[in-house]
N, C-alpha and C positions, 0 to 999 in steps of 0.2 A: 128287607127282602134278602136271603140268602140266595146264595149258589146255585142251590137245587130249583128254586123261585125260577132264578134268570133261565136257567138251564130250558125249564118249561117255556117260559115266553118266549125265547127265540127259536125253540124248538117248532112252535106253534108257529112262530111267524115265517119260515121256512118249507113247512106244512112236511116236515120231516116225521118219519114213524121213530119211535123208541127203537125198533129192529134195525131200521136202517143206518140210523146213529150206532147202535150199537155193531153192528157189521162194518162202519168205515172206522170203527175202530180197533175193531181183530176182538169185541168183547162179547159176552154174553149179556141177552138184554137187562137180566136179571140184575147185572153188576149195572148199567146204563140207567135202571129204573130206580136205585136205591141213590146214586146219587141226587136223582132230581126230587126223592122223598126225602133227602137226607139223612138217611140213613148211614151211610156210610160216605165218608170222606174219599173227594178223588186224587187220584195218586197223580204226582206232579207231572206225571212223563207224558200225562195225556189232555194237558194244562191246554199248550200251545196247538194240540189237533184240535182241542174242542172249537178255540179261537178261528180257526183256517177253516175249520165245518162251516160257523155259522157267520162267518166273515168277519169280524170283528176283533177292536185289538183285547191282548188278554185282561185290560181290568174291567173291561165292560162285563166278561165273565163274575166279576165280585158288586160289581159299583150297583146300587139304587137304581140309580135315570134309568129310566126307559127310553132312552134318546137313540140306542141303536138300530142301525137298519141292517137288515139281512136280504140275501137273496135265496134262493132255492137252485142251487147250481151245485150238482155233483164233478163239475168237471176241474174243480181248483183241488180235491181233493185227491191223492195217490194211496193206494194200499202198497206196500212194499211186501213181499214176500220174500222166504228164502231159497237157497238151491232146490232146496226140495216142496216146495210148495206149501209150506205151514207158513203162519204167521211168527215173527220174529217175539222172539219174548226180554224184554228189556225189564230191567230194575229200577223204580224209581223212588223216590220222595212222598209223603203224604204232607202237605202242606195246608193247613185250615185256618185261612184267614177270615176273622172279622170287622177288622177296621178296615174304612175303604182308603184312608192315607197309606196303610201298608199294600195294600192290594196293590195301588199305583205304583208307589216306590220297588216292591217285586215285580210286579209287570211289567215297567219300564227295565232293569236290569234282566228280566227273562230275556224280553223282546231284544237288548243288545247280542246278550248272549248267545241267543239265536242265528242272527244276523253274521256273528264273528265265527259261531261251527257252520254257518252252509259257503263262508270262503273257500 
């Protein structure tokens, strides 16, 4: 099961629209709908929002198990905006894992690294 796989099922189990995911991401659904076909690979920066959408930590985004659980709660998520009301445009990574040993082993050092920039 890939990415885009996961992406669907929890998508599903949050009873989340592709628009809506796509809008708590500052994206166009179009970009949001090609990940979940595979199409295109998602860019690193939006690794750890996807994780925080759908509640879970990020290798359950890569890993097989169905073992995660989600809720349907828009309120853990923030949109940031800039002075002027656009969404901010950041630079990131494309990163396409298919081993799920690496997925863990990135995951776990995202998930630090995350932890050490929101100090």
């Amino acid at each position: 099961m890939g990415v885009g796989t996961n992406l669907k099922r929890l998508r599903s189990k949050t009873k989340f629209s592709q628009q809506q995911i796509a809008d708590m991401l500052g994206l166009d659904r179009n970009t949001y709908t090609n990940w979940e076909n595979e199409i295109t690979d998602i860019k690193s920066q939006y690794i750890p929002k996807l994780a925080e959408i759908f509640q879970v930590k990020i290798q359950d985004l890569f890993e097989d198990g169905q073992k995660s659980t989600v809720s349907n709660s828009q309120d853990n998520f923030e949109m940031h905006d800039n002075s002027i009301g656009q969404k901010d445009f950041q630079q990131g990574i494309i990163i396409n894992i298919t081993d799920s040993e690496a997925a863990r082993v990135i995951s776990s050092q995202l998930e630090e690294l995350i932890k050490i920039l929101k100090r």
